[in-house]
C-alpha positions in Angstrom: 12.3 10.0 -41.0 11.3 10.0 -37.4 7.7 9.9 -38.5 8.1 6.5 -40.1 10.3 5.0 -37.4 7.8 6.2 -34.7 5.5 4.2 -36.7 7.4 1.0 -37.1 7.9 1.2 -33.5 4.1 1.4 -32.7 3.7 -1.6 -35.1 6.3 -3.2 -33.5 4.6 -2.5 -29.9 0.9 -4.2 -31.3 2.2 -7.5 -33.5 5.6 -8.3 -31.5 4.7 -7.1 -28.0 1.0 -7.4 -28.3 0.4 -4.3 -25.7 -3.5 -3.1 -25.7 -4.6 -0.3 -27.2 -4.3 2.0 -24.5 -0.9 0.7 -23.7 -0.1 1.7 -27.0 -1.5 4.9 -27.1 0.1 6.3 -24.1 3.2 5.1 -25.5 2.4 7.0 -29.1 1.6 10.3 -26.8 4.7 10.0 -25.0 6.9 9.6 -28.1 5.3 12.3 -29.7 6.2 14.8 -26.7 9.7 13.8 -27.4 9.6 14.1 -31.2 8.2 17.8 -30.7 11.8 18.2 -28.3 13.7 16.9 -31.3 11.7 19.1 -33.6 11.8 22.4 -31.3 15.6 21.7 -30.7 16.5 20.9 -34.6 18.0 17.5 -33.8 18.5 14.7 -36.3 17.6 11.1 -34.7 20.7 10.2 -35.9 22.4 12.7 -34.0 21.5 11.5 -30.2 23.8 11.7 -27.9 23.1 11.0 -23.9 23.7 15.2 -23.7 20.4 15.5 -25.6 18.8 12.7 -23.7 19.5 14.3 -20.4 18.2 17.8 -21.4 15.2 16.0 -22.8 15.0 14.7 -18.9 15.1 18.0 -17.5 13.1 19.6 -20.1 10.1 16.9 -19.0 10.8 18.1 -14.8 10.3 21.7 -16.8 7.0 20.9 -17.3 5.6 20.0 -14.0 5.2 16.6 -14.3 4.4 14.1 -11.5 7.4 12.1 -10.7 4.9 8.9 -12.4 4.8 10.6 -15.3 8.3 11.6 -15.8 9.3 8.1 -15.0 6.4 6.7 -17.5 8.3 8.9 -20.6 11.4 7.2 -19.6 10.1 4.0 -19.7 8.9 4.6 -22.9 11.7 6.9 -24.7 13.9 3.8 -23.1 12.1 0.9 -25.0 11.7 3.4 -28.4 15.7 3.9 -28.1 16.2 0.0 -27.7 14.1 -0.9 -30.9 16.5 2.2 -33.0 19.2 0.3 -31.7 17.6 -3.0 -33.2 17.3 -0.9 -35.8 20.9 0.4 -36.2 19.6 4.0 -36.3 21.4 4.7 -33.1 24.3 3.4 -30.7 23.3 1.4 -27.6 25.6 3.2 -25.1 23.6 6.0 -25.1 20.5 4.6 -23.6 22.6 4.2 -20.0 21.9 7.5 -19.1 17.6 7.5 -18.7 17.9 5.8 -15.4 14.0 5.8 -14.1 14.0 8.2 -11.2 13.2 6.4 -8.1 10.1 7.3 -6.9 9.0 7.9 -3.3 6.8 5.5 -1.8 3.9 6.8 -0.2 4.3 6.4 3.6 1.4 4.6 5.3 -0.9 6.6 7.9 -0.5 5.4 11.2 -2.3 5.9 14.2 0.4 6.9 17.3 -0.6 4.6 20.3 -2.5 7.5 22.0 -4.7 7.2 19.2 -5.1 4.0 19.2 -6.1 3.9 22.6 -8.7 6.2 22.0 -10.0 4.8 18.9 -10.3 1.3 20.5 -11.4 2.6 23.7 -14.5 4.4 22.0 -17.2 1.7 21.3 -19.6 1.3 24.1 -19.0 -1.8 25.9 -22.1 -1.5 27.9 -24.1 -3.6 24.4 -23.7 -6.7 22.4 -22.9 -4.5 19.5 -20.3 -2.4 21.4 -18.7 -5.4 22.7 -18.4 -6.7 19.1 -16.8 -3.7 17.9 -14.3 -3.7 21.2 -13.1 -7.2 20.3 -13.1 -6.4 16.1 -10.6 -3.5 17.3 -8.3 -5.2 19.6 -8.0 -8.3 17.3 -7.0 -5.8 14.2 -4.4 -3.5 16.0 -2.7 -6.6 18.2 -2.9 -8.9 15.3 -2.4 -6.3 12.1 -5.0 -8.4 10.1 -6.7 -7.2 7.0 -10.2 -6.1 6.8 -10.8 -9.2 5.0 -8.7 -11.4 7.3 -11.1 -9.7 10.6 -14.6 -10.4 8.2 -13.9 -14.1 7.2 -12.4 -14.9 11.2 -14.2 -18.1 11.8 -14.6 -19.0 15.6 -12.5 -22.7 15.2 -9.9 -19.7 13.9 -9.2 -18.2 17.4 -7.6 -20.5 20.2 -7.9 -18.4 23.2 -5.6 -21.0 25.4 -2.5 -20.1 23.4 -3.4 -16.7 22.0 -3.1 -16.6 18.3 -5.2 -17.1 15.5 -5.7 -18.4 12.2 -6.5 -16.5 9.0 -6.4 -16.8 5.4 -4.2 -14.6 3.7 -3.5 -13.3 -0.5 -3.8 -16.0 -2.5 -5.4 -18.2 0.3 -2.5 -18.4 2.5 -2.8 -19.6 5.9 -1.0 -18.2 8.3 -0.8 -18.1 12.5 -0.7 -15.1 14.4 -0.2 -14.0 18.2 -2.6 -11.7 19.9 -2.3 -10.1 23.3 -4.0 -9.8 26.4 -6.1 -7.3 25.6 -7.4 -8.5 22.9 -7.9 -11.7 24.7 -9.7 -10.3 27.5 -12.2 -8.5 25.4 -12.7 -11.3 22.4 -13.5 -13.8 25.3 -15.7 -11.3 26.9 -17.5 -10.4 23.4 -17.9 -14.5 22.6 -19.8 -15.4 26.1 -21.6 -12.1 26.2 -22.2 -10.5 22.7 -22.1 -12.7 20.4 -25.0 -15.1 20.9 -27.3 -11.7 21.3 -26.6 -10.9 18.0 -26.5 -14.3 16.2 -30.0 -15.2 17.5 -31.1 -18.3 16.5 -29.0 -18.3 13.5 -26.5 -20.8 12.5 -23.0 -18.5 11.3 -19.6 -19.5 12.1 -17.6 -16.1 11.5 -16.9 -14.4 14.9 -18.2 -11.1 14.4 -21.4 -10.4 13.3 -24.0 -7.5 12.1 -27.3 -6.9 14.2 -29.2 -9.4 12.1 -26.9 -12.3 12.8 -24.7 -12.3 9.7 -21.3 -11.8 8.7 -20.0 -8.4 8.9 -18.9 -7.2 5.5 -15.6 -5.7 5.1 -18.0 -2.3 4.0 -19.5 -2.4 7.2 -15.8 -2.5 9.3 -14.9 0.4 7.8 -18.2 2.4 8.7 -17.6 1.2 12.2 -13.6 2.4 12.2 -14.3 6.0 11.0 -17.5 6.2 13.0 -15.0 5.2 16.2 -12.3 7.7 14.8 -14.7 11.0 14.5 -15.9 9.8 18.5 -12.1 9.4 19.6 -11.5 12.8 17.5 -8.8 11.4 15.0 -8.3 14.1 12.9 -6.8 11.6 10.5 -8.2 9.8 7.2 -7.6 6.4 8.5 -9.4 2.9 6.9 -9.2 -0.2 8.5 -5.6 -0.7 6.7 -4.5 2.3 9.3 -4.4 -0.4 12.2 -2.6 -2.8 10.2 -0.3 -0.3 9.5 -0.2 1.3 13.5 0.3 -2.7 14.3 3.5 -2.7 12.2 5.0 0.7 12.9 4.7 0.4 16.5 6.2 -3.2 16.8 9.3 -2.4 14.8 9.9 1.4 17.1 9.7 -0.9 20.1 12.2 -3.3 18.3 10.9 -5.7 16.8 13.1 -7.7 13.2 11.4 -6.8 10.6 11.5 -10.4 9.1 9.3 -11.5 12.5 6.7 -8.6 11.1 6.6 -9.7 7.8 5.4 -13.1 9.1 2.7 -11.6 10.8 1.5 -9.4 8.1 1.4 -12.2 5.7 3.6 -10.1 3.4 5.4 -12.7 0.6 8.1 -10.3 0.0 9.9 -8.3 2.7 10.4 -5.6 0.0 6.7 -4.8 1.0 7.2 -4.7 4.9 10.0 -2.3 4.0 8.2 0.7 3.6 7.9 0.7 7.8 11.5 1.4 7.6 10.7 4.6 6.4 8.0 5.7 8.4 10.1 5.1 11.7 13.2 6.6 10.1 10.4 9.7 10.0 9.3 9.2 13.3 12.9 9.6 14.7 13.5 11.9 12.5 10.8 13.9 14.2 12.1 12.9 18.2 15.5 14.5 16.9 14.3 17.7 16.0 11.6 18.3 18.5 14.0 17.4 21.4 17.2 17.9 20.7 19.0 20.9 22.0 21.8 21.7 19.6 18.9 21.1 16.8 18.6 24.8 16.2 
């Protein structure tokens, strides 16, 4: 019997949910890993109960899966369960019980501001190229732009008067954003000094250029950041998302609200900017049990 209503259900999935193919296969390979349960156990589908369910939840830890792919079966077993119950095969109630486990978020890596020091400290200063690549730094970790944000900066963008800038965000959302002295200092210093070196005779409106006088490509920022990173001797895998996420972390462990960061980010949700929560949580976290004496 289960063989047919596994069946109806992935015909169900194609005409009345219209999933792709390979939506639909996963689906089919996850039922069938719970059909062999059934079948090793000696369990009628009519029989389910949310005891079964719940050993079939440990039985799936049991196997060594990754937390996605645990919480993928669910999903799945979930929406298989909820078309029986269309069905009438089996009661509703039962299905309460397959919560999706909730899965960690990955923490960002972040530079601490020693690091950051040292990373934006490295170019040298002493070239038009250097002087780029000074400016490119300060303006991503004081501002927490993305490495698309820092390629398509357009000079009219920066108003050095008032410090802050103007960038295009997701979706092509405009947004203004402080920057600090530092990064004042050297992006005035690059734009009377460097720049015109290295746009030539060109005409090119974004601020910071490559060698020939062109826009530099968000590829050719990240070449620059982890040729900066192995000089400074980060030990880290950063990308040029690390300073956006070294911009955030450090404003909100020197107290900044984290709705005032989310404006800065450009983030639409604050569910997003959330995730900084955790890493400081961490970092305290860390402070506690390296300094405090009753610790041990």
């Amino acid at each position: 019997m289960i063989e047919k209503l596994i069946k109806d259900f992935i015909e169900f999935l194609k005409i009345d949910r219209g999933l792709s193919k390979n939506t639909i296969a996963s689906y089919h390979e996850d039922i069938k890993k719970f059909d062999k349960f059934l079948e090793k156990k000696k369990i009628d589908m009519e029989k389910l109960n949310s005891e079964i369910l719940l050993d079939y939840v440990k039985y799936l830890y049991s196997l060594g899966l990754k937390d996605s792919s645990i919480a993928r079966n669910i999903v799945t077993l979930r929406n298989f369960l909820k078309f029986l119950t269309q069905e009438k095969i089996i009661k509703e109630e039962i299905i309460g019980v397959l919560s999706v486990p909730k899965l960690w978020k990955k923490l960002p890596i972040y530079l601490t501001e020693e690091e950051v020091n040292k990373l934006i400290e490295a170019p040298n200063t002493s070239t038009p190229a250097g002087l780029r690549d000074r400016a490119m730094l300060e303006i991503m970790y004081g501002s927490g732009l993305r490495v698309s944000e820092v390629a398509n900066l357009a000079v009219d963008d920066i108003n050095l008067e008032f410090s802050y800038l103007k960038c295009k965000g997701k979706g092509s959302k405009e947004r203004l954003v402080p920057f600090g002295e530092s990064a004042k200092k050297w992006l005035k210093k690059y734009l009377l000094e460097g720049r015109g070196y290295l746009l030539k005779e060109k005409k090119n409106d974004h601020i910071f250029l490559n060698r020939r006088g062109g826009q530099l490509t968000r590829q050719g920022i990240w070449k620059l950041i982890k040729k900066y990173a192995s000089l400074a001797g980060i030990e880290k895998k950063i990308s040029p998302h690390t300073l956006r996420h070294s911009f955030a972390t450090h404003l909100l462990e020197h107290g900044a609200d984290l709705r005032s960061i989310q404006i800065m980010l450009g983030h639409s949700d604050i569910s997003t900017t959330e995730i900084y929560t955790f890493v400081t949580q961490k970092h305290i976290k860390e402070v506690y049990d390296r300094y405090h004496p009753r610790k041990k």
